[in-house]
C-alpha positions in Angstrom: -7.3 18.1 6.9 -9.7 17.2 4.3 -11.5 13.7 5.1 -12.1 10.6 2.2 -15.8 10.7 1.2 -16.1 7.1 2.1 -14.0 6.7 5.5 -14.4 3.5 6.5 -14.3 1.9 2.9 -10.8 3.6 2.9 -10.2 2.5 5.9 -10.8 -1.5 4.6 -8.7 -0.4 1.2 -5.7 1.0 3.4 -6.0 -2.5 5.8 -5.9 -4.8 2.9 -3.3 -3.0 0.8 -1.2 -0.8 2.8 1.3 -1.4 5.6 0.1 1.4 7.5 -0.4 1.3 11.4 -4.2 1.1 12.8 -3.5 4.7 14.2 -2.0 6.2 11.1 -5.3 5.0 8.9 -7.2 6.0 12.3 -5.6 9.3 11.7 -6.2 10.0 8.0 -10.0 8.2 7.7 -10.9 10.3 11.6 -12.1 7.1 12.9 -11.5 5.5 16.6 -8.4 3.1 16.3 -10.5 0.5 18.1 -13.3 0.9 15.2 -10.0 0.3 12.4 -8.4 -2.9 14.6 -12.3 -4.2 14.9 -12.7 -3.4 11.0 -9.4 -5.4 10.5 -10.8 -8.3 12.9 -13.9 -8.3 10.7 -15.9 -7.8 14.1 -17.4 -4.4 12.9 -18.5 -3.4 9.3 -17.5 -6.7 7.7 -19.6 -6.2 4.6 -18.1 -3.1 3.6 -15.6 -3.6 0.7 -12.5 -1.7 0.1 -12.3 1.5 -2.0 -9.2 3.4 -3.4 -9.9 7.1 -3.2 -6.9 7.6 -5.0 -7.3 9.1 -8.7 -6.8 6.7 -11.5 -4.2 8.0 -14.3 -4.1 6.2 -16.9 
């Protein structure tokens, strides 16, 4: 499966604006599911902000 260039800002974009489970963006960013619920806590990588890695259409 092919990975988003910037996991763990994807992972803070799919927290914020998704209602995805910690072990489904786990899944698709390959992160630990503790390192998503601590990113969601704000206890690790809280200065990271969110990117979409979806492509804009306009």
């Amino acid at each position: 499966m092919n990975q988003p260039l910037m996991p763990k800002a994807t992972a803070v974009w799919l927290i914020d604006n998704t209602a995805l489970t910690f072990e489904q963006i786990a899944d698709f960013c390959s992160l630990h599911i503790l390192e998503v619920k601590g990113i969601a806590d704000g206890d690790v990588d809280h200065g990271i902000r969110g990117a979409d890695q979806l492509p804009q259409v306009n």
